[in-house]
Every structure is written in C-alpha cells, then in structure tokens.
N, C-alpha and C positions, 0 to 999 in steps of 0.2 A: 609238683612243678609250678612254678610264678608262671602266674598270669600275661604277658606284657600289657603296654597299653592298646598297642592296635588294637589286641585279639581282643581285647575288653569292649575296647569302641567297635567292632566288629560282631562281635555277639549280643550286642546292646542293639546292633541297626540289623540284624536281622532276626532278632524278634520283635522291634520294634514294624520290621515288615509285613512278618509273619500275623500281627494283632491287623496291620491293615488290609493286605488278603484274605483275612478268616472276615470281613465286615462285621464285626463285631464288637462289642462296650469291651472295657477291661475286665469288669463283672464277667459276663460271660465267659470271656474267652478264659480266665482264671480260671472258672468253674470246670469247663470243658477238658481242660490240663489238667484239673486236679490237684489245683494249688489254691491261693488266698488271691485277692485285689492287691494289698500291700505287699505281698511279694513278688506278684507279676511286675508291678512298680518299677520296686527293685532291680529286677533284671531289666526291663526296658529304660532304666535309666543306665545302666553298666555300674549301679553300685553294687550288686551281687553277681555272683557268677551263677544260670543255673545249672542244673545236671546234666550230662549229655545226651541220657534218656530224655528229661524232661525237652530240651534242645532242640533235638530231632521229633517231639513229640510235635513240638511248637510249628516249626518249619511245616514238616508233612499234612500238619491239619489247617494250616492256612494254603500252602498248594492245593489241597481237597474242596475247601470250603470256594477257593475262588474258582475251580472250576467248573462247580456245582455249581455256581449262580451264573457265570456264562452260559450253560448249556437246560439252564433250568430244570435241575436233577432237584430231588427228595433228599434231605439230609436229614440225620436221626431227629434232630431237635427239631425241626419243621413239619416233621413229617408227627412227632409225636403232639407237639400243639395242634394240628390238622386233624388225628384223633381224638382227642379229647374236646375238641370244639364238636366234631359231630357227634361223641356219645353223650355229651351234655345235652345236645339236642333230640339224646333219644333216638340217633338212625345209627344203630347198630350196623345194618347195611350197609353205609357210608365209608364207616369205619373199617370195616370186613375189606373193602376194596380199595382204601389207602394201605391198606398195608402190602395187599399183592401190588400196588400199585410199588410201592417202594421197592418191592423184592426183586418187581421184572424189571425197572430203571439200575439196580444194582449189578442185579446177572448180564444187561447189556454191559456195565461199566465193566466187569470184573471178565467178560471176553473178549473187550475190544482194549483190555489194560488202558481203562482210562482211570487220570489221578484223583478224580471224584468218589472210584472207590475209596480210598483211603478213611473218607469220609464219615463212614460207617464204622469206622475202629474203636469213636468215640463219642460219647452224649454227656450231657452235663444232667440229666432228669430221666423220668420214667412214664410209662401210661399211667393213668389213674385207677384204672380196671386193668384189676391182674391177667383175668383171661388176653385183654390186647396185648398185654406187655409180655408173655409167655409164648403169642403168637409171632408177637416181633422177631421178636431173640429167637424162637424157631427157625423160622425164615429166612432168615440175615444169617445166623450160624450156617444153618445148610447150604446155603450158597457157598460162603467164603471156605467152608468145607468141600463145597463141591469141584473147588479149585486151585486152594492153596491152606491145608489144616495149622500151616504156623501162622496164618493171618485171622484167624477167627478173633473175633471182636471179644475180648474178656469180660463185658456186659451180657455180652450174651449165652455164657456158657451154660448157668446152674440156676437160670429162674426155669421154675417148676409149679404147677397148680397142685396145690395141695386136695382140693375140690377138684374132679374133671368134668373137661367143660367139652361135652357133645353138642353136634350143632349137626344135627341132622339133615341129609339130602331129600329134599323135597320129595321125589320120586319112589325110591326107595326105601326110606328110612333110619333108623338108629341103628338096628344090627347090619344091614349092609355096609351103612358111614362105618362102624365100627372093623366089621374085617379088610373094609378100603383104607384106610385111616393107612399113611406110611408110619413104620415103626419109629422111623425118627421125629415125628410129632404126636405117638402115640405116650414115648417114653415122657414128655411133659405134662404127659395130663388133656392132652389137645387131641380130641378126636372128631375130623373136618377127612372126606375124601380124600385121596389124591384128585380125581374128577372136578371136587368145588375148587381148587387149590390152581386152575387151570385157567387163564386168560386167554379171549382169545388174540 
C-alpha cells in the first residue's frame, strides 16, 4: 500500500520526536535501534519509510529513555559505562553493586508499570568483563521473567560464561555459595548466593 504524504510527514515527526526523548546523538540512538546514522537520517527526514518493528522500536525506547532521566533510573548504556568505569579502577565491589543496583530500580519499574522499564529491552554495547556482562543479562532477564517472559530483553537471553565465575560468601564459603547459588544464575556460569544477591 502507498504511503500518503501526511503519513510520511507524520512518521518522519515522530521519530524525529522519538530521537529527542531518547536525549541522544543520531550515533547513538542508531546504534541502540540497530540500524546505521545514514539511515536513521533517512527516516527522520521522511525520505525512507522505516519498518513497523523498527517504528514502534523507535517510539518505545525514546518514552523509556525520557522517563529514565525524569526519574533518575539506570539505563542499560549508563549503567554499563558506570561498570566499566569502576572495574577499570579495579573495585570490583563497586561494580558488584551497580548492577544489583540496576536490577532493584528495574523490579520497582516493572511493578509499578513504569515506561522506564521498557528501557532495558535495549543497549547499543556490552560490559567489558564477561563475568559483569553475564551477571547483567542474569539479572535483568530474571526479573523481566519474573513478570512478563514475552518481554525478556533478547540481549540478554544466551550470554553464558564459558569459565565459571564463583564469588564466594565471606562467611561461609565456595561450597555453601555453590548450593545457595539460584539455579537460574547457576545455569550461566554465575555462582553468587541468593543471600549476596539481597539489598537491603
């Protein structure tokens, strides 16, 4: 079916919206959709039409992204630059607590249905250190699992540690961490309590 012009000019201002809610370059926000710069172009000039998937990709992660910065939430790409700044500076620890730190701002979002979850469906990059990046994707899947399994983030489904990476409880130990360890962080390679995994 033809396009008209409205629906042209119309699809062109609302992802031309969509780039200004996400606060974000064209770079980026390209990256994040999973397209090019010269084709996001395209579409926010209304010389190309994009796909409906793409479309609604667009829309949803610029409602996501702008309500993350109203409310001062953790977004994948923020949260994953925030890692990597501190495992560069060597405090594992640091790192270890941004991540729960993202997972419990998510689990609020994702029971009080706020549109910031959404936000987490997509990332344009990865950790640097696989273990973090396998801990992410843990965490962020079980949740979106723990609420709605057609929403699980497709980043996060199948990173796995080829190496497992034990992180022992202070108190206890490796073999306690190991039979505490929940099965669905055991199956990645990720053996951490349920207990450490706990905020208070």
């Amino acid at each position: 079916m033809e396009v008209a012009d409205y629906e042209r000019a119309q699809i062109a201002d609302d992802m031309r919206s969509a780039l200004a809610d996400a606060g974000l370059t064209q770079e980026a926000f390209a990256r994040l959709l999973g397209t090019s710069r010269p084709r996001l172009s395209a579409y926010l000039s209304g010389r190309t039409i994009p796909s409906a998937a793409l479309y609604q990709r667009a829309l949803r992660a610029g409602r996501a992204l702008k309500s993350s910065r109203a409310h001062g939430w953790m977004t994948p790409d923020r949260t994953i630059d925030e890692i990597d700044a501190a495992l560069a500076d060597g405090d594992d620890q640091w790192a270890f607590k941004l991540v729960l730190q993202a997972r419990d701002q998510l689990a609020y979002q994702l029971r009080n249905r706020e549109a910031g979850s959404d936000a987490w469906l997509l990332r344009s990059r990865e950790i640097a250190d696989p273990r973090f990046e396998a801990l992410l994707a843990a965490l962020i899947g079980h949740e979106f699992a723990s609420y709605d399994e057609r929403r699980i983030p497709e980043w996060s489904r199948d990173i796995r540690l080829q190496k497992p990476w034990l992180q022992p409880n202070a108190r206890r130990g490796a073999e306690w961490t190991r039979k505490n360890t929940p099965p669905w962080l055991a199956e990645r390679g990720i053996y951490i309590s349920e207990h450490d995994l706990k905020t208070a």
